[in-house]
C-alpha positions as CSV (number, residue, x, y, z in Angstrom):
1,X,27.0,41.2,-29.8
2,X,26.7,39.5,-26.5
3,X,28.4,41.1,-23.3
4,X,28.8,39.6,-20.1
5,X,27.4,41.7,-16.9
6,X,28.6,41.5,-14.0
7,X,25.6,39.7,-11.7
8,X,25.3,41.6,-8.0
9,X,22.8,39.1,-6.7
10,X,22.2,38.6,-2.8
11,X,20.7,34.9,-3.5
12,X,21.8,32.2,-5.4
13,X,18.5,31.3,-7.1
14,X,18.6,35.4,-8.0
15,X,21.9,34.9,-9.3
16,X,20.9,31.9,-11.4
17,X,17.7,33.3,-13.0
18,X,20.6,36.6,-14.0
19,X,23.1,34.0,-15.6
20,X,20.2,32.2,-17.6
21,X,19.1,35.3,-19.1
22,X,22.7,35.6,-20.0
23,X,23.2,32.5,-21.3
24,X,19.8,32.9,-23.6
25,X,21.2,36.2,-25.0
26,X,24.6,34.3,-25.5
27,X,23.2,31.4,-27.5
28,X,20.2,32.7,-29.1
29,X,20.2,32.4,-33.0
30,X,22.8,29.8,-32.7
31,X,21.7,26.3,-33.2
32,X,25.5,24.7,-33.3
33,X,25.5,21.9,-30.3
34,X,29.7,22.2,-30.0
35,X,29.6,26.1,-30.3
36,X,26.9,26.7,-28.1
37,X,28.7,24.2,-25.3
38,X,31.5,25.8,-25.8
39,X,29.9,28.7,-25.2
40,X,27.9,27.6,-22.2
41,X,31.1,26.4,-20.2
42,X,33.2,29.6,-21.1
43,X,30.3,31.5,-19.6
44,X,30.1,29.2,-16.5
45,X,33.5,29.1,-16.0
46,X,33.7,32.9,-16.3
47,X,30.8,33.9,-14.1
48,X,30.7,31.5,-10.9
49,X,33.2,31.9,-8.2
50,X,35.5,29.4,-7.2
51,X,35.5,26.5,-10.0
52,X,38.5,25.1,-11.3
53,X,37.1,23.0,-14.5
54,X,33.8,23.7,-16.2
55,X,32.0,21.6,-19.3
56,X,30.9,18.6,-21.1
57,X,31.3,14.9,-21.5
58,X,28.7,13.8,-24.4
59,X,28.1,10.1,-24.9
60,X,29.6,8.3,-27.9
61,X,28.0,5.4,-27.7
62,X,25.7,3.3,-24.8
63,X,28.5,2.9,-22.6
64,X,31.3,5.9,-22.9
65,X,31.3,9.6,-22.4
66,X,33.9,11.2,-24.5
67,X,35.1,14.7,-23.3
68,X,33.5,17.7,-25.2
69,X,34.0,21.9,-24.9
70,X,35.4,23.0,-21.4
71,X,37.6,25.4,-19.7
72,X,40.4,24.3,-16.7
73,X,42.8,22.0,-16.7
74,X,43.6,18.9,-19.8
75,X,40.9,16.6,-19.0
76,X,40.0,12.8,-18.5
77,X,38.8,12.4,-22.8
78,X,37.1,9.2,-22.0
79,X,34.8,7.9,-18.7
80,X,33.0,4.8,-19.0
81,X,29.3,5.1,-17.7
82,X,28.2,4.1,-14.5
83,X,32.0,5.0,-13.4
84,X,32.9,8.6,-11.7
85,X,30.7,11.5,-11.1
86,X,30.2,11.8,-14.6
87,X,29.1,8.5,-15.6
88,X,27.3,7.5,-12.5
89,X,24.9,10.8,-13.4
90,X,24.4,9.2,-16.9
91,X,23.8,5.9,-15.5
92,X,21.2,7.2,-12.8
93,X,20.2,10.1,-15.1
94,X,20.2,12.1,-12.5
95,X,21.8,15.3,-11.0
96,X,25.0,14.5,-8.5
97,X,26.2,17.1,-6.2
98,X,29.6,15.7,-4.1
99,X,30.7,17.6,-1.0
100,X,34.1,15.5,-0.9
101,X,35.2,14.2,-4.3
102,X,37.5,12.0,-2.2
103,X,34.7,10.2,-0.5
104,X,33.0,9.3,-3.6
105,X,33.9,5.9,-4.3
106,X,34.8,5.5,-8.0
107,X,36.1,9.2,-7.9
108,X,37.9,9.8,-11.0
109,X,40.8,12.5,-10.5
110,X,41.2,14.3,-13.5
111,X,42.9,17.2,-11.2
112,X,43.9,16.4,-8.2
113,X,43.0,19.8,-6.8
114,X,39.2,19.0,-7.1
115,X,37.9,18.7,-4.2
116,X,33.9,18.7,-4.9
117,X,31.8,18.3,-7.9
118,X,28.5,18.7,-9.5
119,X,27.3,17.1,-12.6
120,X,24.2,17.6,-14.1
121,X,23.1,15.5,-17.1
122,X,21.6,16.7,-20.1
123,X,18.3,15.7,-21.8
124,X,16.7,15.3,-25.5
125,X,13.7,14.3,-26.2
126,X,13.4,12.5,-22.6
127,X,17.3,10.7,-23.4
128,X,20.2,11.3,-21.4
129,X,23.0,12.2,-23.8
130,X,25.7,13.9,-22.0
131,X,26.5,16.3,-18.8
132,X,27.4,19.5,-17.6
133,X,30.2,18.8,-15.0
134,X,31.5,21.5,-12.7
135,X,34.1,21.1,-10.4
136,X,35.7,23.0,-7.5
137,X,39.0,23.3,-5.2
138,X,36.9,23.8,-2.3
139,X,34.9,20.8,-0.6
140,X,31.7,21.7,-0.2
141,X,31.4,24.1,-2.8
142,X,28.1,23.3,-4.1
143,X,24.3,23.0,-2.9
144,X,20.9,22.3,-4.0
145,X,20.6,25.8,-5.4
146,X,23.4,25.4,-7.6
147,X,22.2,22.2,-8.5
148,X,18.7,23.6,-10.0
149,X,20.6,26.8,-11.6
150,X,22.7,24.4,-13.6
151,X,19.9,22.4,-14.2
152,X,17.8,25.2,-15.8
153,X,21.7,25.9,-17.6
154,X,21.4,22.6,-19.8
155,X,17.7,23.0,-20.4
156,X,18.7,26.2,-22.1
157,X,21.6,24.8,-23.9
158,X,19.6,21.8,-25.3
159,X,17.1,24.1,-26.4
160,X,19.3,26.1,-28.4
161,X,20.9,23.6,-30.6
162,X,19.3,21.9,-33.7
163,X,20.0,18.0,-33.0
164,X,19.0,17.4,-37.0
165,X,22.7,19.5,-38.0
């Protein structure tokens, strides 16, 4: 049975390498893609300070994200790509860290206390076919380190799951 610890790192990277080890005991010997992101955000959500929404937007088709596992607030369900944090990621495929939601033109305000955002997307088999999306009250709340420990996140994740299911 998994247990979440506590992590008392001084570093972020530190902190990140703790919270993969985590999330690799979490979703080892389950191969369910919704389970396991269900997982994944609950144990994002749960272990970084200072987020006020935490999971996935998978795409349906070449041109929408529909909304998938999370923990916050109701979400946006639908976000067309190349439109938002979200779908711009997908579009670029490409990591996007915003200081100031509010000075991200196209922001899409699914809470208006979001005041900065980082979106990672997620790869198979050298596709894009959804993202990790984070968000925070607090403007500036993410940085290059968080960036890369979300990253190494959603290569966990899309190891875990069988794709064939």
């Amino acid at each position: 049975m998994f247990a979440e610890q506590t992590i008392q790192s001084s570093s972020k990277p530190e902190f990140y390498r703790e919270l993969a080890g985590q999330l690799q005991a979490l979703l080892d010997g389950e191969a369910d893609p919704i389970a396991n992101a269900a997982n994944t955000s609950a144990l994002i959500f749960q272990t970084l300070p200072d987020l006020n929404w935490a999971g996935f937007y998978f795409l349906q088709s070449d041109d929408e994200l529909v909304l998938g596992p999370f923990q916050g607030k109701p979400a946006c369900v639908r976000i067309a790509v190349g439109c938002g944090v979200c779908g711009t990621a997908i579009e670029k495929e490409q990591s996007i860290l915003v200081a100031d939601v509010h000075a991200f033109p196209g922001h899409i305000a699914c809470d208006a206390a979001s005041r900065s955002e980082l979106v990672v997307p997620l790869f198979r088999d050298g596709l894009v076919f959804g993202v990790i999306d984070l968000d925070s009250p607090l403007p500036g709340r993410f940085d290059k380190d968080d960036r890369a420990g979300i990253e190494a996140l959603s290569a966990i994740y899309t190891a875990a799951c069988d794709w064939d299911e």
